[in-house]
Steps between C-alpha positions, in 0.01 A plus 500: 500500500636854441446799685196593348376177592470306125579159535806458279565157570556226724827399667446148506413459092821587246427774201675605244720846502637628259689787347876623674337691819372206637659149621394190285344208649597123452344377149165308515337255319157580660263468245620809271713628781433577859158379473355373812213283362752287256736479808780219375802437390656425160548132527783540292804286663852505470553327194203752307728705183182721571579561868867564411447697218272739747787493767709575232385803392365644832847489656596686173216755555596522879818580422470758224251724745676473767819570372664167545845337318506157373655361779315588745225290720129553465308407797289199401165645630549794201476245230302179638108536582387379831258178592214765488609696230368782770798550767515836649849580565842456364827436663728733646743446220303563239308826711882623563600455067180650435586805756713712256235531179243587757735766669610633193137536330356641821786769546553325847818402668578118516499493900126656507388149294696343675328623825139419341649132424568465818164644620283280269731170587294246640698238733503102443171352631494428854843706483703169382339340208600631199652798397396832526334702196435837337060553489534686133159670565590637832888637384318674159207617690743680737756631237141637336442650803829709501483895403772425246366194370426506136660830379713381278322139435384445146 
C-alpha cells in the first residue's frame, strides 16, 4: 500500500519490475509471468536445451544491465524461476549487483540503497532456515517514496 493508501501490491506474491529505477525480480514461469492463478513452475529439468537456452540468455541480459564482465558470477536466483514462479524477494547478492543501476538512475548515492536493502531484508524463517531475502515490492515502494526518486528515471 502507498501513502495514499492504493494497494500496490502484495509482499508475499512476486511481480514484475521493470525499467533501470527499479530492482528486477527473479524470472517466473507463472502462467504468463507473475501470475498468481497459474502459480507453477516450468517443469523444465536439467537436461531441457530450452531451460538452458533461457539461463543462457538471462545471465547475458543480467549482465549487460547491470554492468557486468564475462567473468563474473550471476546469482542463480537472477536467472532461474522459483517453484511458484511467484517468490517475493531476491538475494542479497543479486539486491547488492542490482544497487548501482538503481543508484545511478535515481540520482542517489549507493549507501542510501544500500540502507533501504537493508531495511526491506527479511531474515531466514524462524531466524535459521534459509537465507535471508530482499521483498522487491517493499525496497521499490520505498525508493518511490523518496523526494529524489524518479528525477532522472526514464
Amino acid at each position: 500500500m502507498d501513502k495514499e493508501g492504493t494497494i500496490r501490491g502484495s509482499r508475499l506474491l512476486g511481480q514484475n519490475f521493470s525499467g533501470e529505477k527499479y530492482f528486477h525480480p527473479r524470472p517466473s514461469a507463472a502462467g504468463n509471468g507473475y501470475d498468481a492463478a497459474n502459480s507453477g513452475g516450468s517443469n523444465l529439468g536439467p537436461t531441457s536445451q530450452k531451460l538452458n537456452d533461457a539461463i543462457k540468455e538471462r545471465i547475458e541480459a543480467y549482465r549487460k544491465e547491470n554492468g557486468m564482465k564475462e567473468a563474473e558470477v550471476v546469482p542463480a536466483d537472477a536467472v532461474t524461476t522459483s517453484g511458484s514462479g511467484l517468490d517475493p524477494h531476491i538475494s542479497l547478492k543479486n539486491a547488492e549487483i542490482q544497487t548501482e543501476r538503481v543508484a545511478k538512475a535515481r540520482a542517489l548515492s549507493t549507501e542510501k540503497v544500500r540502507e533501504l536493502i537493508t531495511q526491506n531484508t527479511d531474515s531466514a524463517d524462524l531466524g535459521f532456515l534459509g537465507e535471508p531475502g530482499v521483498n522487491i515490492l517493499s525496497l521499490n515502494l520505498a525508493l518511490d517514496e523518496l523526494p529524489q526518486s524518479g528525477q532522472t528515471a526514464k
